[in-house]
Backbone as CSV, one residue per row, in Angstrom:
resi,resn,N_x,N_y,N_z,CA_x,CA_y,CA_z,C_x,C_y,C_z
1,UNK,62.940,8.078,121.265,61.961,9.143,121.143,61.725,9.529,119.691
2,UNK,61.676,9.113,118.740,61.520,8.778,117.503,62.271,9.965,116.722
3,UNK,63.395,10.066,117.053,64.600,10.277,116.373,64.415,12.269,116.820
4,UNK,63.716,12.426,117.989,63.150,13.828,117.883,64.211,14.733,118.980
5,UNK,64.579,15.538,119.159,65.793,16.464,120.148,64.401,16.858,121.074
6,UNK,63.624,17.363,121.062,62.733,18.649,121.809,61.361,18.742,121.061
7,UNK,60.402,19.076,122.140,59.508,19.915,121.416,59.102,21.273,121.104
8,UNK,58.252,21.595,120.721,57.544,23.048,119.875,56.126,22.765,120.494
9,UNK,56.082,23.938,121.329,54.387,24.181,121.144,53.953,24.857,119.990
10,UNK,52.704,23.924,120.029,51.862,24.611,118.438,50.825,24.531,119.613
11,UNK,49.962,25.708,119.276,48.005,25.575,119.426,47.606,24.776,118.452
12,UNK,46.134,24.850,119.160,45.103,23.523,118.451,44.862,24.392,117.380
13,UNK,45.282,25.868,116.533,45.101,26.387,115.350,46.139,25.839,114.183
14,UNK,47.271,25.387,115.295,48.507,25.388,114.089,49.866,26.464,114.393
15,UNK,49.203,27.424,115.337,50.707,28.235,115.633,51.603,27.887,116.425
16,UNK,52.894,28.322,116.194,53.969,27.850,117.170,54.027,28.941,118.222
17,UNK,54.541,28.693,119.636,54.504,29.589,120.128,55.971,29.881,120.373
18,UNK,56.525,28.430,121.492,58.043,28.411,121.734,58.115,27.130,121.861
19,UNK,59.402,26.922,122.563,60.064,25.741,123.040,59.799,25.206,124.519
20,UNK,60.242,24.078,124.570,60.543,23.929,126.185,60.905,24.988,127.192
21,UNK,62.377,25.026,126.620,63.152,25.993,127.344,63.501,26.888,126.919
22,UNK,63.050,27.135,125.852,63.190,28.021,124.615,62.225,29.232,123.869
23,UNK,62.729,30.012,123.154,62.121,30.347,122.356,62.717,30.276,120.895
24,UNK,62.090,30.467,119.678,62.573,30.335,118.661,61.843,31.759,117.795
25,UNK,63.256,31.731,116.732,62.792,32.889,115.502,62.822,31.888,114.212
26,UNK,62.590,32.602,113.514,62.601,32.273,112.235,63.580,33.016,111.548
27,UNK,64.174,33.023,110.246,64.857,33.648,109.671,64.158,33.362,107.972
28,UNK,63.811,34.766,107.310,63.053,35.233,106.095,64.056,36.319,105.337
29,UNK,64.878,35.923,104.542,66.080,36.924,104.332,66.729,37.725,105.377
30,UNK,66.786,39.007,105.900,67.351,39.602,106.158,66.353,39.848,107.080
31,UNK,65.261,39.308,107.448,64.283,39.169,108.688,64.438,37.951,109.902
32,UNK,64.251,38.522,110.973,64.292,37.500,111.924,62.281,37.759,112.257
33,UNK,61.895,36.495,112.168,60.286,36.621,112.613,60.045,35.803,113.611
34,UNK,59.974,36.240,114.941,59.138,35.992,115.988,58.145,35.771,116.226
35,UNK,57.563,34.621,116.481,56.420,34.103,116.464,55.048,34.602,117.740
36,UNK,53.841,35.175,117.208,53.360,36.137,117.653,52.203,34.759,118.749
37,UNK,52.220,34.875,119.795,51.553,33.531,120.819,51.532,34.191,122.555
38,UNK,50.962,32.914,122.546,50.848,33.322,124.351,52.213,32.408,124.565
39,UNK,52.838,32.548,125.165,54.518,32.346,125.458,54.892,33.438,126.995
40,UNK,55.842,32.569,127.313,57.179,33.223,127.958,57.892,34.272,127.585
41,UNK,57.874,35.598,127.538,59.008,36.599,127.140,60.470,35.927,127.599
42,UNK,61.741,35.480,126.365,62.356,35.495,126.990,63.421,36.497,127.155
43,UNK,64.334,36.612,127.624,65.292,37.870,127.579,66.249,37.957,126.781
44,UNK,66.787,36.426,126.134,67.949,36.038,125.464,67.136,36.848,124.222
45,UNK,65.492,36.319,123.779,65.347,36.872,122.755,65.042,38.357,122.739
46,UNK,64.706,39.135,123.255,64.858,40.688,123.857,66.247,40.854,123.311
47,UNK,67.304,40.611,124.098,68.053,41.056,124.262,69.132,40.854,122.431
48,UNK,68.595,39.689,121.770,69.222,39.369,120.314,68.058,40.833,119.591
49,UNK,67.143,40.903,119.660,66.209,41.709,118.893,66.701,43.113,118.907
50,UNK,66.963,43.625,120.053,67.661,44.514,120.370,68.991,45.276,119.304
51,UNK,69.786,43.931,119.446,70.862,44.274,118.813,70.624,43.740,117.494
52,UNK,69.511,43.603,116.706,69.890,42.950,115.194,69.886,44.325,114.235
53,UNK,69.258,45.475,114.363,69.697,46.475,113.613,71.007,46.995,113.475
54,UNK,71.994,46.845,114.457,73.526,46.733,114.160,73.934,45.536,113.513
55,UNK,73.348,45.225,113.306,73.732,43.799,112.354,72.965,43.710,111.041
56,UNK,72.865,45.121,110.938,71.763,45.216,109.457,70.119,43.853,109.176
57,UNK,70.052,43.422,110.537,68.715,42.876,110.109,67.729,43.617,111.095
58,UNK,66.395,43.248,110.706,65.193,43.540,110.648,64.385,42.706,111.872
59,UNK,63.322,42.441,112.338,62.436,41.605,113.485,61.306,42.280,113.131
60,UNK,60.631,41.029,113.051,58.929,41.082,112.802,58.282,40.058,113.659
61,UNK,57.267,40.639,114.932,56.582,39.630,115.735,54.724,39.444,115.129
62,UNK,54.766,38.405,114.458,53.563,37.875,113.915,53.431,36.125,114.236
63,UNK,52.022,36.170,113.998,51.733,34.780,114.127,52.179,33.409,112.861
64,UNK,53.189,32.580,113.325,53.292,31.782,112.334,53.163,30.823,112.660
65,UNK,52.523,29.666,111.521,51.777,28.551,111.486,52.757,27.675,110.920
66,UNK,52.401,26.403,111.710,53.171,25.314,110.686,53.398,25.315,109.768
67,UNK,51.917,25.299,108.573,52.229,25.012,107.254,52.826,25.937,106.430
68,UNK,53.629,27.162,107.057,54.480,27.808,106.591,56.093,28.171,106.666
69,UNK,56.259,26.991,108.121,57.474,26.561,108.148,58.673,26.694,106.984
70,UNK,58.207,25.753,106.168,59.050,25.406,104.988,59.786,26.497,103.683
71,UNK,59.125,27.625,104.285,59.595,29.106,103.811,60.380,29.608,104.235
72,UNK,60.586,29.060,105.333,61.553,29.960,105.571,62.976,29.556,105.219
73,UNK,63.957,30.686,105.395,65.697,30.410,105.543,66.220,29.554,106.246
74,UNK,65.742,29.570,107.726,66.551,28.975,108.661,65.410,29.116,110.164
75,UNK,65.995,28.281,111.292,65.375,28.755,112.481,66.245,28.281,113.591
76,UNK,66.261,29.047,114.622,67.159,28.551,115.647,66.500,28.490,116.643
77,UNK,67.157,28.365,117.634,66.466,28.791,119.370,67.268,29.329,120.064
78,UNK,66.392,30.072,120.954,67.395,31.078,121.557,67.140,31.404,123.543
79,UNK,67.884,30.734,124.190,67.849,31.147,125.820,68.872,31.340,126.125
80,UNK,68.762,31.563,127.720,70.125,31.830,128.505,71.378,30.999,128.492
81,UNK,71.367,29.907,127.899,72.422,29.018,127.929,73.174,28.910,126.878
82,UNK,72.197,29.040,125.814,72.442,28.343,124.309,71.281,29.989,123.432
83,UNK,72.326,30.814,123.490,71.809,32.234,122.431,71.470,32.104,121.330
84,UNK,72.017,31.489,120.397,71.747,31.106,119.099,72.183,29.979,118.626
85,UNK,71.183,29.136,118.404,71.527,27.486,117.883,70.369,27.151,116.990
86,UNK,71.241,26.825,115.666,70.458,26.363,114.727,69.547,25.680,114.764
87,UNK,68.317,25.363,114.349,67.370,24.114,114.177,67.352,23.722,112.674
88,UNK,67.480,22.411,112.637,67.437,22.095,111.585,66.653,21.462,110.934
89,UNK,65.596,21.209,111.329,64.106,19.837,111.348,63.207,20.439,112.133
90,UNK,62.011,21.202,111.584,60.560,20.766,112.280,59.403,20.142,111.811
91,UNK,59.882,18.791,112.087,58.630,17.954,111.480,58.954,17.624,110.018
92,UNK,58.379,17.957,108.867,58.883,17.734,107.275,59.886,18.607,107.066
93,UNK,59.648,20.127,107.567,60.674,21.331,106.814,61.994,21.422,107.664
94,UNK,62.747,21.225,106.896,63.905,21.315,106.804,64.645,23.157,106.475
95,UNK,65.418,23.081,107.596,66.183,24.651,107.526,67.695,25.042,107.198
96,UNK,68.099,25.194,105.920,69.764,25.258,105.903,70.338,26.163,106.784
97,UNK,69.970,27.460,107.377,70.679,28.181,107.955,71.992,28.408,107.730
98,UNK,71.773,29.434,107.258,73.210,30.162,106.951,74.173,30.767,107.621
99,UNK,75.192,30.460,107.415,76.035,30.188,109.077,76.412,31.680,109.273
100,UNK,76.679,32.543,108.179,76.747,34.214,108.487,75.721,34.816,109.250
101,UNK,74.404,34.508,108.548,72.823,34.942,109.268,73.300,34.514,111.124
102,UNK,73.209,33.466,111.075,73.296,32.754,112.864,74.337,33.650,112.977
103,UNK,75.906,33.675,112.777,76.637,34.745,113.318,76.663,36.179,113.517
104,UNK,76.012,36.683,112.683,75.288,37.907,113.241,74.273,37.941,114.045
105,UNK,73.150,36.677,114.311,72.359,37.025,115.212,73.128,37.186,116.395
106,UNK,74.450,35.990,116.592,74.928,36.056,117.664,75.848,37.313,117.922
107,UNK,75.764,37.848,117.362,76.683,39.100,117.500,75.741,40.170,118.002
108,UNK,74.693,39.873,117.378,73.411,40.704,118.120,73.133,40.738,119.371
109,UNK,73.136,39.472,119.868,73.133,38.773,121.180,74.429,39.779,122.165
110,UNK,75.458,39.171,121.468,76.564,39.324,122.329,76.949,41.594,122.635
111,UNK,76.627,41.966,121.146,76.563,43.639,120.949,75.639,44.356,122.656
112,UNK,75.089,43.291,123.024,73.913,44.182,124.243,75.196,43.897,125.657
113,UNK,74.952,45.284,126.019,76.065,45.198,127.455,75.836,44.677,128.747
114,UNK,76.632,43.931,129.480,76.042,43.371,130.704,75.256,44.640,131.803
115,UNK,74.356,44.177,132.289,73.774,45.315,133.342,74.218,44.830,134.726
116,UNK,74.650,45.543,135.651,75.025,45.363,137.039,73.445,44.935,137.473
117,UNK,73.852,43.939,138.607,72.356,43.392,139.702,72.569,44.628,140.797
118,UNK,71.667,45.709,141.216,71.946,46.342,142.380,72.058,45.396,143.839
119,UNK,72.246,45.240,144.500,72.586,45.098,145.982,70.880,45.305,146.343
């Protein structure tokens, strides 16, 4: 599959929306940016957004385009299985991700309390 893990929806403009099974953020310093699209709400990402102000970061939901990929810090993906996992390749841009940044998102993640299912 020409060396590729998954795909990314982009529109025929250029924006990303999400993943397969996924959704993805971006990471812009001390910003996590959510990509502003017609998408799936998912809950994993709710539920990380939630908790990133105890983790001293920030969330911004705007529209981002490919050709601005390469700005950023880092990007991961984020669902029910797999909360925070780095991406490291979309397409040309390349993401170091900084392994503190990802551990606080996941701490963000993990900071939100389980809710009981009623009966």
């Amino acid at each position: 599959s020409g060396g590729f893990d998954d795909a990314l929806f982009v529109d025929d403009q250029g924006h990303v929306s999400e993943g397969v099974t996924w959704n993805t953020g971006f990471i812009q310093g001390g910003r996590i940016v959510w990509p502003q699209a017609p998408m799936l709400a998912g809950v994993t990402q709710v539920l990380i957004d939630r908790g990133l102000a105890g983790q001293g970061l920030s969330s911004q939901t705007r529209p981002v385009h490919m050709s601005e990929l390469a700005g950023f810090d880092g990007a991961f993906l984020c669902n029910s299985a797999t909360p925070v996992c780095p991406i490291t390749h979309i397409d040309q841009a390349t993401f170091g991700n900084d392994t503190a940044v990802l551990d606080r998102l996941n701490q963000a993640w993990l900071s939100q309390r389980p809710q009981s299912i009623a009966d």
